[in-house]
N, CA, C and O atoms as a GROMACS GRO file, in nm:
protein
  356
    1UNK      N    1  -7.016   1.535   8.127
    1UNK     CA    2  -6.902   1.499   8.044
    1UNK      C    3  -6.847   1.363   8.085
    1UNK      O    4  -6.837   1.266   8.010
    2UNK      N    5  -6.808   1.368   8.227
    2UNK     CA    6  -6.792   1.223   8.277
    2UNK      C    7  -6.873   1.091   8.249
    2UNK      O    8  -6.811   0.987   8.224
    3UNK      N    9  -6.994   1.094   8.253
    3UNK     CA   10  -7.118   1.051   8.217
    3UNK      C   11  -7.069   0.956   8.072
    3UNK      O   12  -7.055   0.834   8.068
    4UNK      N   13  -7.049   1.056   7.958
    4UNK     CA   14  -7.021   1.039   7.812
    4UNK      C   15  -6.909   0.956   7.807
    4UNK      O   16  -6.920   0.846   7.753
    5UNK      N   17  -6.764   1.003   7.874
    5UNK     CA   18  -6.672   0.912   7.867
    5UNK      C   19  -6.734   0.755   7.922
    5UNK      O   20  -6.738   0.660   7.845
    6UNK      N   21  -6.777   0.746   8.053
    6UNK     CA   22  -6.812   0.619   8.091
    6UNK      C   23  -6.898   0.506   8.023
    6UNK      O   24  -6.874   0.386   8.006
    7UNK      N   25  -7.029   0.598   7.983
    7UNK     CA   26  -7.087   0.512   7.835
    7UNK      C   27  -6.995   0.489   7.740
    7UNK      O   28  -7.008   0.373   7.699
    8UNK      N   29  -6.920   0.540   7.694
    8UNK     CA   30  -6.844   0.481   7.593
    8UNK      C   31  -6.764   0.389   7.592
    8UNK      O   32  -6.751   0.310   7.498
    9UNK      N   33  -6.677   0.389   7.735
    9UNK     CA   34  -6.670   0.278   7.761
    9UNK      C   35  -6.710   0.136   7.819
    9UNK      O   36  -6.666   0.021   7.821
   10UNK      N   37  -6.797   0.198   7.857
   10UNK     CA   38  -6.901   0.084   7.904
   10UNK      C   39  -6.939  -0.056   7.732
   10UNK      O   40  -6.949  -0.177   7.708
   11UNK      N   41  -6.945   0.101   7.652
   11UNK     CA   42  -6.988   0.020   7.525
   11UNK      C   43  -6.865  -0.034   7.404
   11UNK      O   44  -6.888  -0.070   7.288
   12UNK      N   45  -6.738  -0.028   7.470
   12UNK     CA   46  -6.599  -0.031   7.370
   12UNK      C   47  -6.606  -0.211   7.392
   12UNK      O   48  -6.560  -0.276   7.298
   13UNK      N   49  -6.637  -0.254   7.457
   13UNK     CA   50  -6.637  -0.427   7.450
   13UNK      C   51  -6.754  -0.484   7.348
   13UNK      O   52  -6.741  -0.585   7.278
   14UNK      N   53  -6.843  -0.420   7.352
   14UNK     CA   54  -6.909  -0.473   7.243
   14UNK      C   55  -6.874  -0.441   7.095
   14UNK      O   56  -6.893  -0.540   7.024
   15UNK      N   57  -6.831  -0.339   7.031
   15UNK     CA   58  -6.800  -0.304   6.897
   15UNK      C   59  -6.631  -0.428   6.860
   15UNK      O   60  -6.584  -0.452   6.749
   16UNK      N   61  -6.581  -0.477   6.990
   16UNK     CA   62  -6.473  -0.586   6.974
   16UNK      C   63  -6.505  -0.690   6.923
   16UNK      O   64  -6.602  -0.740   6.978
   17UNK      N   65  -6.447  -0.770   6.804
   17UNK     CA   66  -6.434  -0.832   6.689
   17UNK      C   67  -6.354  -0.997   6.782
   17UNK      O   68  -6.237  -1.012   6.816
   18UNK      N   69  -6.422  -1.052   6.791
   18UNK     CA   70  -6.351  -1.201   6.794
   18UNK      C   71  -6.283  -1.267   6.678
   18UNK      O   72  -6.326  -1.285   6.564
   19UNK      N   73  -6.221  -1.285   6.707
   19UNK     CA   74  -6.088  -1.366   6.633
   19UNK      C   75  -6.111  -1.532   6.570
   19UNK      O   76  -6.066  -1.613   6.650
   20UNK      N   77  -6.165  -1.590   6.458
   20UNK     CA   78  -6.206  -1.697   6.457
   20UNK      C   79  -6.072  -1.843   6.510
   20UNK      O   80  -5.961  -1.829   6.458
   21UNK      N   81  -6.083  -1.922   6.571
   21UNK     CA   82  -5.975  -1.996   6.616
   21UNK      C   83  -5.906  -2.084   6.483
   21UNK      O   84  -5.988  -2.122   6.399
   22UNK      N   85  -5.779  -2.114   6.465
   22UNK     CA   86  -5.812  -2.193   6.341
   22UNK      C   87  -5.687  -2.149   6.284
   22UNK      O   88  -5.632  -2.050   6.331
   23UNK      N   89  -5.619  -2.234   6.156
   23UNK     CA   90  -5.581  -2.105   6.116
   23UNK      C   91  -5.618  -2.046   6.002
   23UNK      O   92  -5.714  -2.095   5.943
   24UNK      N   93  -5.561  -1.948   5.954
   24UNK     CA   94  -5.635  -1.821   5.842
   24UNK      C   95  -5.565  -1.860   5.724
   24UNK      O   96  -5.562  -1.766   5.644
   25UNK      N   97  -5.506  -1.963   5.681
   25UNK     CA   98  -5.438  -1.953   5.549
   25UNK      C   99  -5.423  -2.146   5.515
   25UNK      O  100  -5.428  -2.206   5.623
   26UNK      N  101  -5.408  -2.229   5.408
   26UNK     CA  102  -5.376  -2.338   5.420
   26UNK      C  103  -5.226  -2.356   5.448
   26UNK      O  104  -5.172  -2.453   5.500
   27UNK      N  105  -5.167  -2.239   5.402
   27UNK     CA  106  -4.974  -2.269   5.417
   27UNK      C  107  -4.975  -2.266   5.594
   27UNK      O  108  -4.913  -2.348   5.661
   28UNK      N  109  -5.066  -2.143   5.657
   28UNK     CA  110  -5.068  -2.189   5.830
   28UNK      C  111  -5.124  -2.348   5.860
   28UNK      O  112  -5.054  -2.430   5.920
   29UNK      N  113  -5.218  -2.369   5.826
   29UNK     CA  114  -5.227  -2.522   5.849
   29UNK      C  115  -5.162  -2.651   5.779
   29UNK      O  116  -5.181  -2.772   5.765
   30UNK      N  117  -5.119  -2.603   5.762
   30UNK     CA  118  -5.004  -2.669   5.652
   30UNK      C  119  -4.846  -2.676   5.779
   30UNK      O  120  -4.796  -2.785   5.805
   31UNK      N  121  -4.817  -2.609   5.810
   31UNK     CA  122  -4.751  -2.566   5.893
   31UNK      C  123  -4.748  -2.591   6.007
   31UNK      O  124  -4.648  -2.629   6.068
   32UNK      N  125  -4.868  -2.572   6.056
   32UNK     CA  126  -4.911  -2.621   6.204
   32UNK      C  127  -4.907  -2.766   6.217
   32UNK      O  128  -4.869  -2.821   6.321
   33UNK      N  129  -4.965  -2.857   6.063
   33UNK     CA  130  -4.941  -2.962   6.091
   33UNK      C  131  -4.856  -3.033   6.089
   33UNK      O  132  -4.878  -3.147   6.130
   34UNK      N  133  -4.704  -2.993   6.034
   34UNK     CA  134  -4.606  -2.990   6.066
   34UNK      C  135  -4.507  -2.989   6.176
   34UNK      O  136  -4.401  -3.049   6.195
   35UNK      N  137  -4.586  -2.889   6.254
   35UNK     CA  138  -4.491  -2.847   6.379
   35UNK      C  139  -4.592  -2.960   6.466
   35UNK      O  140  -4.533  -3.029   6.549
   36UNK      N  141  -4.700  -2.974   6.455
   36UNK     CA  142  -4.756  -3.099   6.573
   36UNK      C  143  -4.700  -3.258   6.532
   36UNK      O  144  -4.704  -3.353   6.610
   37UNK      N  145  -4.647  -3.263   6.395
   37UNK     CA  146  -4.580  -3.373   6.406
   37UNK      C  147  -4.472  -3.413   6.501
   37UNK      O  148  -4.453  -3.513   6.571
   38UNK      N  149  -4.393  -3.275   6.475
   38UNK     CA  150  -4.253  -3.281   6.612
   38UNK      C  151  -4.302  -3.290   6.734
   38UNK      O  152  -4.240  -3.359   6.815
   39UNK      N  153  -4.429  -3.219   6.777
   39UNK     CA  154  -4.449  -3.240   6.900
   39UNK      C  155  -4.499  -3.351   6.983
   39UNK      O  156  -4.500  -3.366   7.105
   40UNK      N  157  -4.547  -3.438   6.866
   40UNK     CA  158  -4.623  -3.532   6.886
   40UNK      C  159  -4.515  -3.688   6.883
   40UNK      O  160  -4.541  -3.784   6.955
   41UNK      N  161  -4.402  -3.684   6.791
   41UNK     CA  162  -4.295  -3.775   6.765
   41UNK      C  163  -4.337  -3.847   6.650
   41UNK      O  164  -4.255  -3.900   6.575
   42UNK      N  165  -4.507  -3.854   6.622
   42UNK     CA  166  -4.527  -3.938   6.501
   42UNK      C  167  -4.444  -4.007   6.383
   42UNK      O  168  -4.444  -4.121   6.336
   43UNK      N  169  -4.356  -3.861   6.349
   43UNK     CA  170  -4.293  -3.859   6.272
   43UNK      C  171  -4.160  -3.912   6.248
   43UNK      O  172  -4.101  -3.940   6.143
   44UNK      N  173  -4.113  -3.923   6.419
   44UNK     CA  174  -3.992  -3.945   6.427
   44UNK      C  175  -3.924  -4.085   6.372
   44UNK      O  176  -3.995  -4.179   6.335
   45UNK      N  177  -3.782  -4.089   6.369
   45UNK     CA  178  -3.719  -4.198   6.296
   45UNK      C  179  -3.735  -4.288   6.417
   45UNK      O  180  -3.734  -4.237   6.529
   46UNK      N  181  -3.754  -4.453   6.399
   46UNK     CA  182  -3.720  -4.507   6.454
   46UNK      C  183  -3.585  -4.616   6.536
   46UNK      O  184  -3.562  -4.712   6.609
   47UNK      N  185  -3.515  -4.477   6.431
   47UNK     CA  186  -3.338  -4.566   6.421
   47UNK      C  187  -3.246  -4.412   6.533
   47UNK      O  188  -3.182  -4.329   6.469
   48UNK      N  189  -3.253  -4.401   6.649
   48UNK     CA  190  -3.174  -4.351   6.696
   48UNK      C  191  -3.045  -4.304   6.684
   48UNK      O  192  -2.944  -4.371   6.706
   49UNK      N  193  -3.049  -4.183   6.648
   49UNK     CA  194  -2.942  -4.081   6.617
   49UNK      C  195  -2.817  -4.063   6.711
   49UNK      O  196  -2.837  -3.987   6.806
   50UNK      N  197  -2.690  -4.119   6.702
   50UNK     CA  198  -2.584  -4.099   6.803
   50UNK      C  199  -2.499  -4.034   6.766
   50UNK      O  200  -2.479  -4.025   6.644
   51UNK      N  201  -2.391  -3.940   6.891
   51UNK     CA  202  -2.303  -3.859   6.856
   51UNK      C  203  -2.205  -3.924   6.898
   51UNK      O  204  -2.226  -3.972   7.010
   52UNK      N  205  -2.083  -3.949   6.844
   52UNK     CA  206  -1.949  -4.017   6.910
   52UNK      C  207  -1.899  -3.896   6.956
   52UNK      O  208  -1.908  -3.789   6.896
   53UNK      N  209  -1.828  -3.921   7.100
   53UNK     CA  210  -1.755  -3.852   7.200
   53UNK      C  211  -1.669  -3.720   7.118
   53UNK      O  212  -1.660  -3.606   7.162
   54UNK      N  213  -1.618  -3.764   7.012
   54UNK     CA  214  -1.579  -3.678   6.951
   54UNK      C  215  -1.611  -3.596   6.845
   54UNK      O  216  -1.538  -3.525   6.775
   55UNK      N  217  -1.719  -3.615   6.842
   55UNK     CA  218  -1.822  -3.511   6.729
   55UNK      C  219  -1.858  -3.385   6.796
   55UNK      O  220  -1.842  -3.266   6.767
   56UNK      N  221  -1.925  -3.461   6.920
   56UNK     CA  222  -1.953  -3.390   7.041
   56UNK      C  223  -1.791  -3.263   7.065
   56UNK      O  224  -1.780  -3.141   7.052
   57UNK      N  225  -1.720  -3.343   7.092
   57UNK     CA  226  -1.605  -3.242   7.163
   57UNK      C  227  -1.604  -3.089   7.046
   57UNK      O  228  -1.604  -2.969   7.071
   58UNK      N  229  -1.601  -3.182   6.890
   58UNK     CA  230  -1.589  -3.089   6.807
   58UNK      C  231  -1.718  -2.995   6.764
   58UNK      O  232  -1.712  -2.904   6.681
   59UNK      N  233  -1.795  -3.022   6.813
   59UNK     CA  234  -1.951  -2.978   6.773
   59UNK      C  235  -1.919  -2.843   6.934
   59UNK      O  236  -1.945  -2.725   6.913
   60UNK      N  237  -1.876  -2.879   7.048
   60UNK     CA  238  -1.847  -2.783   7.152
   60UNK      C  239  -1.697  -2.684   7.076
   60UNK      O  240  -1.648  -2.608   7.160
   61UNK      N  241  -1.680  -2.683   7.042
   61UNK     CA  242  -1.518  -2.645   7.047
   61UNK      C  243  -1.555  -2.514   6.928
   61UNK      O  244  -1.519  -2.397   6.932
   62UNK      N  245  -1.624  -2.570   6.844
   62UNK     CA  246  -1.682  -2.468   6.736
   62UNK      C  247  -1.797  -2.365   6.780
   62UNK      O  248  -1.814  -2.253   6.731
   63UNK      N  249  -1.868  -2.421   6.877
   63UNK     CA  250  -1.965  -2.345   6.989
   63UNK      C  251  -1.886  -2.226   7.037
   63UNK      O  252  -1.913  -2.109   7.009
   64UNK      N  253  -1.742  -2.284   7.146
   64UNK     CA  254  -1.654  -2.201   7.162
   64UNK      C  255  -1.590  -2.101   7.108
   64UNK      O  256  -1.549  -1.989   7.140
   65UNK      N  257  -1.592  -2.196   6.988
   65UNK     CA  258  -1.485  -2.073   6.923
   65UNK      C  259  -1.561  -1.986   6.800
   65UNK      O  260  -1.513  -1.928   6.703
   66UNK      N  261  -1.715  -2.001   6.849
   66UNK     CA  262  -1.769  -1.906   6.778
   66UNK      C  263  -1.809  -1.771   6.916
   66UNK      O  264  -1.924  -1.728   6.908
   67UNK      N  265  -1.765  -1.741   6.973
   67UNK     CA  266  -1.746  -1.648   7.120
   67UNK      C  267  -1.671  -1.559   7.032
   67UNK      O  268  -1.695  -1.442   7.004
   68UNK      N  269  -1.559  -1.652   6.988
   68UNK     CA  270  -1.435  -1.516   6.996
   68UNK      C  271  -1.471  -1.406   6.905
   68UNK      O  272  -1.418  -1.300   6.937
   69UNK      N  273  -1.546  -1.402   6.802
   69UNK     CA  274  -1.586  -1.317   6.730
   69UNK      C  275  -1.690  -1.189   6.799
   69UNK      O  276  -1.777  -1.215   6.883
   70UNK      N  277  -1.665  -1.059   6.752
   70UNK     CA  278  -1.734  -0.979   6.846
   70UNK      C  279  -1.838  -0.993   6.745
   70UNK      O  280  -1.826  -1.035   6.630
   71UNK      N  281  -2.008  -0.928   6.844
   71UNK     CA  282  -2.097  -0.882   6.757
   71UNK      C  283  -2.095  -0.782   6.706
   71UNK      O  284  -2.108  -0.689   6.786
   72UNK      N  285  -2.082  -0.750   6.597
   72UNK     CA  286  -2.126  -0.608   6.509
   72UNK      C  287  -2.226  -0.528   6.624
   72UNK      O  288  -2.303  -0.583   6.703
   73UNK      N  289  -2.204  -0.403   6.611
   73UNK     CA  290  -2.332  -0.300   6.650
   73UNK      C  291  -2.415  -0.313   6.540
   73UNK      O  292  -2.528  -0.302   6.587
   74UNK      N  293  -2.423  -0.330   6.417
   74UNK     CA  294  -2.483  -0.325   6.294
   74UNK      C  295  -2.391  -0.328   6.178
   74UNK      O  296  -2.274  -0.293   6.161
   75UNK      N  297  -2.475  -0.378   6.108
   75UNK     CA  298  -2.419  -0.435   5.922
   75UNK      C  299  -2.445  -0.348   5.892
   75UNK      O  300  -2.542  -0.277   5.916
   76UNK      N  301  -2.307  -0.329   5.795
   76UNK     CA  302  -2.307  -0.212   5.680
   76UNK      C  303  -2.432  -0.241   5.535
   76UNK      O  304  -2.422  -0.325   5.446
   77UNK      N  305  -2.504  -0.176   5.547
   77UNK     CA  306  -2.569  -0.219   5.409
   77UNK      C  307  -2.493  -0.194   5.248
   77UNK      O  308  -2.566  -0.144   5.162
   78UNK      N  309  -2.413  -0.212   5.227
   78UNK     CA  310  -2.320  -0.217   5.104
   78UNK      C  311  -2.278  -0.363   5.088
   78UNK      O  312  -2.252  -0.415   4.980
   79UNK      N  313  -2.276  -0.416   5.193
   79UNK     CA  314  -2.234  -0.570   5.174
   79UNK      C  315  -2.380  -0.647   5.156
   79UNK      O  316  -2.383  -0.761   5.110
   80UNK      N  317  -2.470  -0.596   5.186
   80UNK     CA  318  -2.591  -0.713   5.182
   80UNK      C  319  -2.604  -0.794   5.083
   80UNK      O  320  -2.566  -0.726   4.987
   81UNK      N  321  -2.637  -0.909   5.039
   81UNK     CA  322  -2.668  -0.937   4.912
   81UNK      C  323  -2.553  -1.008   4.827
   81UNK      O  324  -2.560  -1.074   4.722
   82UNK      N  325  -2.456  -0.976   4.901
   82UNK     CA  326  -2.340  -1.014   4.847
   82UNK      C  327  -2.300  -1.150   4.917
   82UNK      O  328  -2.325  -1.181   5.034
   83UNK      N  329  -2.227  -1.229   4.814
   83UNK     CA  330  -2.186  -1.370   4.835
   83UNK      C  331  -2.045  -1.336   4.847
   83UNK      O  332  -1.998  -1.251   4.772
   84UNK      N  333  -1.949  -1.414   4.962
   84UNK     CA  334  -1.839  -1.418   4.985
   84UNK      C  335  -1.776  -1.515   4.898
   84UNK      O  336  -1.659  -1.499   4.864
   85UNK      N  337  -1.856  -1.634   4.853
   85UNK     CA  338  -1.747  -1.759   4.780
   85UNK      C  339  -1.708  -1.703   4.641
   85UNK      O  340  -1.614  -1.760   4.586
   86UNK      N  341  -1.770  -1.594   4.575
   86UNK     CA  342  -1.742  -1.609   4.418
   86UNK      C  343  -1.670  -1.503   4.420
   86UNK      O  344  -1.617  -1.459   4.522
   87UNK      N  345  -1.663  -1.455   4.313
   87UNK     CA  346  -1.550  -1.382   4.228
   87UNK      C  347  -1.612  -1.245   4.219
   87UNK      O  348  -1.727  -1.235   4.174
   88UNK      N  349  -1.536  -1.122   4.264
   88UNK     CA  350  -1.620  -0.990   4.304
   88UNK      C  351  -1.641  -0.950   4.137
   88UNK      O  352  -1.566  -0.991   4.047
   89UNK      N  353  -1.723  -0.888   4.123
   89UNK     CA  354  -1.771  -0.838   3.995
   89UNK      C  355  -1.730  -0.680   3.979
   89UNK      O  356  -1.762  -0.618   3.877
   0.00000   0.00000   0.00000
């Protein structure tokens, strides 16, 4: 019986399927070549992006004062889907 289990696994690496490298769709390579632009900078602007001291303070302060809010344990699903700016129906 032991015997049987061990052949079988002896033989479970061969019936394994390799994975071709690459990717599987054009929207993935499409994508990928996208994300290697960022990694690469190719893409990047050559006009350097600055924050004045006080964008910054306010860009932190909103960081902060997004703390004070607790997290939900979970969303009610009755609200999903629903837009807060318009006019309730």
């Amino acid at each position: 019986m032991k015997a049987h289990y061990l052949i079988c696994l002896a033989l479970l690496p061969l019936g394994a399927e390799a994975i071709e490298p690459g990717p599987s769709s054009p929207y993935q390579a499409e994508t990928e070549n996208w994300l290697a632009l960022q990694v690469n900078g190719l893409a990047a602007s050559p006009t350097p992006q600055k924050t004045t001291p006080a964008e910054r303070e306010q860009a932190l302060q909103r960081w902060l004062d997004s703390n004070k809010h607790p997290i939900p344990e979970f969303f009610e699903s009755e609200s999903g889907g629903k837009s807060g700016g318009g006019k309730s129906q």
